[in-house]
N, C-alpha and C positions, 0 to 999 in steps of 0.2 A: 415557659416550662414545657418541655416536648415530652408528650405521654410515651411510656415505657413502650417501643416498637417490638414486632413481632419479628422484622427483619431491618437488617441494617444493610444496606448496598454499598460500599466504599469506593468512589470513583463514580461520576454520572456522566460517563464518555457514551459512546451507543451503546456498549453491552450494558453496561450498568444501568442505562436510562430505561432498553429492553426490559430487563428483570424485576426492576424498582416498577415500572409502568404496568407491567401485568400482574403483577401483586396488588399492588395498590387498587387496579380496578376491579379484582376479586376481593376485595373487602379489608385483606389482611392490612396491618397498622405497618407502614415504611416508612422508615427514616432513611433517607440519600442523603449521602456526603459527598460533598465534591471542594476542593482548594483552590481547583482556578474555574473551570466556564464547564455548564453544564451542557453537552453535546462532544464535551472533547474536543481531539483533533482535528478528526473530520470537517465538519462544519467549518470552523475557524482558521484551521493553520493546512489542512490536507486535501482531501478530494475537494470538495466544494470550489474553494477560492483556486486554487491549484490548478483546476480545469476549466475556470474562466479566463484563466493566462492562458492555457493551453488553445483554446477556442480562437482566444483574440490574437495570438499569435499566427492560429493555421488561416487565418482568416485573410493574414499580411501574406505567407506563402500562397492561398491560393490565388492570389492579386497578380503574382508571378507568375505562375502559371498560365496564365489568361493567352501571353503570347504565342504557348503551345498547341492552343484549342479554339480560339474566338477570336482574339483580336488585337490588341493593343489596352493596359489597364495602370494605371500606377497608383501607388499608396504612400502618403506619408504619416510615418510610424510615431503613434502619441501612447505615452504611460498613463499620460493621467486617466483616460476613460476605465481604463482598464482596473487600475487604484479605485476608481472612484465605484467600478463595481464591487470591486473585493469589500469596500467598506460599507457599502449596502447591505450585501450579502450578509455582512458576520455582526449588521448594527454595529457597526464600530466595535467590535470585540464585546459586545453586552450580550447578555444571555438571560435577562430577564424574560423575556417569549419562550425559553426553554425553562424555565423553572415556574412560571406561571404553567404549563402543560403538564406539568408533570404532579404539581400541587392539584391541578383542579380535577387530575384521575385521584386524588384522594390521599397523596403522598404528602410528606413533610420536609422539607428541604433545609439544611444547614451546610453552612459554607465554611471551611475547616478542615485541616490539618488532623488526618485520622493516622490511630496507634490502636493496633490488637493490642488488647489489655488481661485476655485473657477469653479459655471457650465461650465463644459466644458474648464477649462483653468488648467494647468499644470506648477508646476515651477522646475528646475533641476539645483540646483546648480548657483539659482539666475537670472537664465534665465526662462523665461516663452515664455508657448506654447498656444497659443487659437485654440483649434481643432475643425470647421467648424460643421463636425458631431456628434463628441462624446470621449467618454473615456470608454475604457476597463482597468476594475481592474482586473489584473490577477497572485496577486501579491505572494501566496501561501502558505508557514506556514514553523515554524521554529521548531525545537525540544522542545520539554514542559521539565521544570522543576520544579518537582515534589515539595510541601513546604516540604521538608526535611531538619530536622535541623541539619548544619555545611555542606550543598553539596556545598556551594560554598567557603569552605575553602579546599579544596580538587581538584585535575586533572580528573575530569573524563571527561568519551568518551561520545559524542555520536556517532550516526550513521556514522556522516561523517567521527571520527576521527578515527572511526574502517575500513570504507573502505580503509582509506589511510595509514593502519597500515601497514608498512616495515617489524615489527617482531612481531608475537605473543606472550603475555603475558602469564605465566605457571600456572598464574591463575586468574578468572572474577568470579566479581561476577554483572549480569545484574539485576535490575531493572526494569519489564517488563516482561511481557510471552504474548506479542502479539504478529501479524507477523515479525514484525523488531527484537524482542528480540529474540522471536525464533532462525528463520531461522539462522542468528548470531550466536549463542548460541552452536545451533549442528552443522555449521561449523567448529566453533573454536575448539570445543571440538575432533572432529574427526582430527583436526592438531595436537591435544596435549595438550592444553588449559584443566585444570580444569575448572567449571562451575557448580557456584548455582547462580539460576534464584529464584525472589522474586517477587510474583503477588498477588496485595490487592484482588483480584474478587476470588472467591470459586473455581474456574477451569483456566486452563491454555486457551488460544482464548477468553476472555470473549464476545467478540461480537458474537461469533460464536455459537452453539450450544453444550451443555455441552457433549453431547456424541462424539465430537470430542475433546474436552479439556481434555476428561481421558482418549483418547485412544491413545494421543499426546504425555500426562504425564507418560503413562505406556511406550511408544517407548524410551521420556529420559532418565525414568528409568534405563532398560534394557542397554540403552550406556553409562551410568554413569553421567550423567548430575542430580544434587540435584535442588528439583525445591520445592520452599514452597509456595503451596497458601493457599488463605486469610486471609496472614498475608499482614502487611507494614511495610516501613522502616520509624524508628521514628528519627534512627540521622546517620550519618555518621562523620568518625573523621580520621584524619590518623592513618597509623600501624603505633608505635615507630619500628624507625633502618632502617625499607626496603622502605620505601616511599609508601608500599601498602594502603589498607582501611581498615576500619574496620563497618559493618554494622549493629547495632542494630533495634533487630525487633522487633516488637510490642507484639510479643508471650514471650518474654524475654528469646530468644535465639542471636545468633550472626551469618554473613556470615562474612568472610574476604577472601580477593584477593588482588592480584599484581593490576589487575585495577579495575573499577567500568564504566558499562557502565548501562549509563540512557537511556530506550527504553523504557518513561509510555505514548509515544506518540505523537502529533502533535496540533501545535496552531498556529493560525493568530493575527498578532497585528494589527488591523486598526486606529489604534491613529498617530501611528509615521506617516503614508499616510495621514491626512488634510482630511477624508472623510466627516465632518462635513461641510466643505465647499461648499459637494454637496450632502448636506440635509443627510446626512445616520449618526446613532449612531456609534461613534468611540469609545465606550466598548461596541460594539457587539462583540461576536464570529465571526460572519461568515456578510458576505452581503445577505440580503437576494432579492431572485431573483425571477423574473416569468419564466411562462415555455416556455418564449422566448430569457431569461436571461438576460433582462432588470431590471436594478436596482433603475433608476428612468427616466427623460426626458434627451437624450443624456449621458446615464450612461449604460454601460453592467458589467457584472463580470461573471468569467470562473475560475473553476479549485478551489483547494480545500482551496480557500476562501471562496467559496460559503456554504462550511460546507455540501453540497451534498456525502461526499465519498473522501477520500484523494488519488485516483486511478489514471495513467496514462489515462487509457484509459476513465474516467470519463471525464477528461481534455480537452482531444482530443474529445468528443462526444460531450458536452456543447461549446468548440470552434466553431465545424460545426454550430451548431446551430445559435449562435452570431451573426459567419462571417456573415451569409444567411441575419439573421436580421437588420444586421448593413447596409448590401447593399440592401437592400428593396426586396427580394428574396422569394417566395413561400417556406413554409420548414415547416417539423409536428413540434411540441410545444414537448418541452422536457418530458421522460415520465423513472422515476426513480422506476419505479414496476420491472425491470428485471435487477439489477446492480449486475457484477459478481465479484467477490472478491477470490484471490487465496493465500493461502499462504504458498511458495516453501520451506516446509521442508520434509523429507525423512521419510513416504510419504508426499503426497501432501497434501493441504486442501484447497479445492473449497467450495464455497457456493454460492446461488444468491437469490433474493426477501427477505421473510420476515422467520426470526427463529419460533421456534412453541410458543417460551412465545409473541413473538413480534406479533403474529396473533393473538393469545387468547388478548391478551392486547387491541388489534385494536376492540376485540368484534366480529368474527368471530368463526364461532360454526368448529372445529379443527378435522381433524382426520390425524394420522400421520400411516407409513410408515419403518419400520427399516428395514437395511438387513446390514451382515458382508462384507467384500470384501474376508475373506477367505473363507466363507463358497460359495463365486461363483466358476465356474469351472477353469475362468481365474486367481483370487486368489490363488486357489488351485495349478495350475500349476506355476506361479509366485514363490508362495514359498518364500524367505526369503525377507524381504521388505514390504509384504502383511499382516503380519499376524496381522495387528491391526486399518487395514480400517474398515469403516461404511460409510455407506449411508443412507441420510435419507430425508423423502419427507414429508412434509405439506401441506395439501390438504383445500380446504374451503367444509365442507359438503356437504353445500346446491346446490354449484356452481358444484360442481364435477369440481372443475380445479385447477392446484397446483398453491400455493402462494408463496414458497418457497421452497429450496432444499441443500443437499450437500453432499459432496461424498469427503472421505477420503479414498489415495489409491495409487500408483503409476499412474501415468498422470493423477489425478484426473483435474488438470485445462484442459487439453480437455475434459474430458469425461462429464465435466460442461453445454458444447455446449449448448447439447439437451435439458436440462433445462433450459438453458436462453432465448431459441427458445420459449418452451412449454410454459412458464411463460407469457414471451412477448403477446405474441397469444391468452393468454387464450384458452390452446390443451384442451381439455377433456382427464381427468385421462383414459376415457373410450379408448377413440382414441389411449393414448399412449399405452395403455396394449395390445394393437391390432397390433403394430409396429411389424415387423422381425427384432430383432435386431443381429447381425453378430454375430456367436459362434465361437470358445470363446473366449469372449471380456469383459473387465470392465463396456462396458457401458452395456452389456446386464445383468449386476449384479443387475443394477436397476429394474429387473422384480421383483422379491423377496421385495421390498419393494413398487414396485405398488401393486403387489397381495394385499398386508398390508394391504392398502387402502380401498378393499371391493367396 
């Protein structure tokens, strides 16, 4: 029998674990729900295992490299270590270590199928909950599929079914040229995996800025990865004999592969959750929130329901917030001007605040910023890996302070820092071109595109 909770959390992905976990250790009575694995995505199916592909894959790339800097080096390329980490990592998909943690802050955990029943009341499996305080949705998003005609007479992957892949496929064709399909994409590829990548947006990142989506497309290139954008896929059908696919494109051309992995993104269903129960549209996209991320009276939402950014660390940042609010706590109001966004392909691709169409659009009089990563001296010495970074910075004229930034590069997600900082703050473009920054370094690459600035 679970004693009447004071707060109920629905979903124990990181935002939900966040808010459940800091309540629980201020005393309040939590009950967390979760349906599949306590941690979420993350952990299990996303960054975690995701960037141990990603590691062991750059690790095969820099073996190549070797010829251009040292010496002579070869590599022959094994799945299983790599499998055999993913499975370490997630214990085999068990999350008994994340519910054991979260019970021993003081929380109550059930595993179940949750329905708003009503303000502040919960049911799970025909059992109902009335939580004193409130409810946290924090229930997160599932892989989108695309309206492609015949995808669902066909096996295809997503994300998850690529993490837990035992053996690599000799040929993919993905669905997608954002950071999931990507990073994916030239993983597999540097295993051995064929790869054509099909992206309806004019550039590969389409959220990101176009000068990293051709500088991304020219790296596939170059590794042999086929990438076609803005085209779409109009049908999918099986190959006859091999079980593979075959993908007609809207250009009236064809990809075919051994598999088909769908990577056009991420969606939240809030109908199957009873959100209507407490007052909110169950065909919205997202819950929408203040910037205390309250959703209505004894209602919060956390993490990439809220349609804020589908990021771990969004999750965790909107959690703190919550928690603070939920327990009557002094805490700033949520403030989504400096969200950084990284995605681990070889190289990197950082960016944070707003792209330069996304400024101009807002009405913001623009002046931007370019600089190469090889043409800096750290670039230069780097050498093979480098040779097709960009940096670039979005400035608001008037304000003289950056709006937005990003930097393609080796370690571009640290070298992000300082503009997450700068943005946050509102630095003065003046201030940072004033900085010492350490030679030779990538982040002092960004001088060349503050000069830009003027």
């Amino acid at each position: 029998m679970v004693e009447q909770p004071e707060l109920v959390v629905i979903g124990m992905g990181v935002g939900g674990e966040e808010v459940a976990g800091r309540a629980a250790e201020a005393g309040m009575r939590v009950l967390g729900i979760e349906r599949k694995l306590v941690g979420g995505e993350c952990p299990y199916w996303g960054c975690i295992p995701s960037k141990m592909m990603v590691r062991a894959a750059n690790a095969l790339a820099e073996t190549g490299r070797v010829a251009r800097l040292a010496g002579r080096a070869t590599a022959e390329p094994s799945w299983a270590p790599v499998a055999a980490r993913v499975r370490e990592a997630t214990s085999n998909w068990d999350d008994q270590i994340a519910v054991e943690r979260f019970e021993g802050k003081g929380g109550t955990f059930l595993r179940g199928q949750a329905r708003i029943a009503g303000p502040r009341a919960v049911e799970v499996d025909g059992e109902r909950f009335e939580a004193t305080r409130g409810i946290v949705i924090a229930t997160g998003g599932e892989p989108s599929r695309p309206p492609v005609d015949g995808l669902n007479e066909v096996a295809f992957w997503t994300n998850r079914d690529a993490i837990e892949a035992t053996e690599l496929p000799r040929s993919l064709v993905v669905l997608g040229a954002g950071p999931i399909g990507l990073e994916l994409a030239q993983a597999f590829h540097r295993f051995g995996t064929e790869v054509i990548m099909v992206e309806v947006s004019g550039h590969a990142l389409p959220a990101d800025e176009p000068e990293n989506g051709e500088a991304i497309a020219e790296v596939l290139r170059e590794e042999g990865i086929v990438l076609h954008t803005g085209v779409s896929a109009k049908s999918v059908r099986p190959r006859p004999g091999d079980g593979g696919v075959v993908v007609e494109l809207s250009d009236g051309t064809r990809a075919e592969g051994e598999r088909l992995l769908v990577a056009t993104g991420r969606h939240s269903d809030l109908s199957s959750l009873g959100v209507d129960a407490a007052g909110l549209d169950p065909g919205a996209r997202a819950v929408e929130v203040d910037e205390h991320l309250r959703a209505g009276p004894g209602l919060w939402s956390v993490g990439d329901v809220t349609g804020k950014g589908a990021f771990t660390h969004m999750a965790v940042y909107q959690g703190r917030i919550a928690a603070a609010d939920v327990l009557g706590r002094d805490h700033q109001p949520a403030d989504y001007s400096a969200v950084p966004r990284v995605t681990f392909t070889d190289p990197e691709i950082a960016g944070v605040g707003l792209t330069e169409a996304m400024a101009r659009e807002a009405g913001h009089r623009v002046r931007t910023g370019v600089a190469t990563t090889a043409s800096s001296t750290r670039g230069w010495i780097h050498g093979p890996g480098a040779e097709h970074g960009v940096a670039k910075l979005v400035a608001d004229a008037d304000r003289g302070v950056l709006l937005g930034g990003s930097v393609m590069g080796p370690s571009a997600g640290e070298v992000i820092g300082l503009l997450v900082l700068a943005i946050r703050q509102r630095v003065p473009v003046a201030a940072l071109r004033e900085l010492i920054y350490p030679y030779p370094t990538f982040v002092r690459g960004l001088e060349d595109a503050l000069r830009q600035l003027g």
